[in-house]
Phi, psi and omega in degrees: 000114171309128145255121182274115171283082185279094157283153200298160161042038173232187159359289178315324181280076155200052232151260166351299184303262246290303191294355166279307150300011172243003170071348177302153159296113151209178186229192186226119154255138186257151190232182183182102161347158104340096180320306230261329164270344186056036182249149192273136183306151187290004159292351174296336161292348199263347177272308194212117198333306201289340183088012213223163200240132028289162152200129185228140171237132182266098166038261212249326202292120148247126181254118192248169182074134190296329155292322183291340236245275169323307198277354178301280195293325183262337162290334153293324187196040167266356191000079160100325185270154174080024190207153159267179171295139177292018174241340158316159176290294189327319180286357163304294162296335171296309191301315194310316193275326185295337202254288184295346148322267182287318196270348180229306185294317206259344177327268210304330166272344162308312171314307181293331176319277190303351167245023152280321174299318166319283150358295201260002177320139142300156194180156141339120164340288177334307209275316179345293200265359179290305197299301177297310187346284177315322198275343170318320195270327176317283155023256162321331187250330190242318181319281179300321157261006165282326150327301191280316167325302182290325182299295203307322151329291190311330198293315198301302191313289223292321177342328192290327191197357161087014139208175200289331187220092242061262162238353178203172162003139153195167162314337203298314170306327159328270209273002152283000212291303210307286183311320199285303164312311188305319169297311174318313175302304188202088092221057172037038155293142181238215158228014170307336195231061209298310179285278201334312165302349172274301184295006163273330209256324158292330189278350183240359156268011192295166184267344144264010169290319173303316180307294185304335173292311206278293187318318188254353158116183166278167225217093157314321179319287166344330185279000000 
């Protein structure tokens, strides 16, 4: 029996969507972040040395990383579906996006996570405006068109065909949803980018993305 190790509002709920388009039997254990830090509890280790969530374990297998996690479940048990034949151009492009989710996509906004916090920190009077000053600037000169740089990409991309990779669905979309949501959410996806904003608005009528919703809890990114 596949077990997903889910923390609220992370990753791991795109790992829940996939095993719902994929028909599978699993089952979910929940973890639940630290209100005042937002770090994932230290039982997570006891799954996978690092602590950090997707983590799924297949009988004696723990598989961690969202990609490795994804190309596991659909090259196991996809017979055939969500992915191309591995001798295609497409699949070439699929590995690429599987890749490029986290290694590209997820940098900045992450970079803005933390320094929006940064912003909003309780401090020293003194340090405030020194602290904000900075993380403003950081922001402004690198943060923020390194965003708009990947959306502009992204926009191009998706553009082609309404989804990443070929004429229809695959995982590759999967596992793009996590950068993309995150941009709708705090890094200014829009209605500026009409197609990236369509294929968001296809990927959440779907019936297991609703499903994978009703399972794994609330989710912020949506908000």
């Amino acid at each position: 029996m596949i077990i997903v190790h889910h923390l609220n509002n992370s990753r791991s709920q795109r790992v829940l969507w996939l095993l719902e388009e994929l028909g599978l039997d699993y089952q979910i254990k929940f973890y639940e972040r630290d209100p005042s830090t937002m770090l994932a509890p230290a039982s997570l280790m006891e799954v996978h040395p690092l602590g950090k969530s997707p983590v799924i374990t297949d009988g004696e297998l723990t598989i961690a990383e969202s990609g490795a996690i994804v190309d596991y479940l659909v090259t196991h048990y996809g017979n055939g579906r969500f992915m191309p034949v591995r001798e295609s151009h497409d699949y070439l492009r699929y590995n690429y996006w599987l890749h490029y989710a986290e290694g590209s996509a997820m940098s900045p906004l992450l970079m803005k996570l933390v320094f929006d916090r940064i912003e909003r920190s309780p401090m020293p009077f003194f340090v405030k405006p020194i602290a904000r000053g900075i993380a403003q600037k950081v922001k402004a000169s690198f943060i923020s068109p390194q965003i708009s740089r990947h959306l502009d990409y992204l926009e191009t991309e998706i553009s082609k065909t309404g989804w990443f990779v070929g004429n229809e669905f695959s995982a590759a979309d999967i596992q793009m949803s996590f950068p993309l949501e995150a941009a709708a959410s705090r890094g200014g996806l829009n209605d500026s980018r009409p197609n990236l904003m369509a294929w968001l608005a296809k990927i959440h009528a779907r019936k297991a993305y609703s499903l994978a919703l009703e399972k794994g809890g609330k989710y912020d990114l949506l908000s």
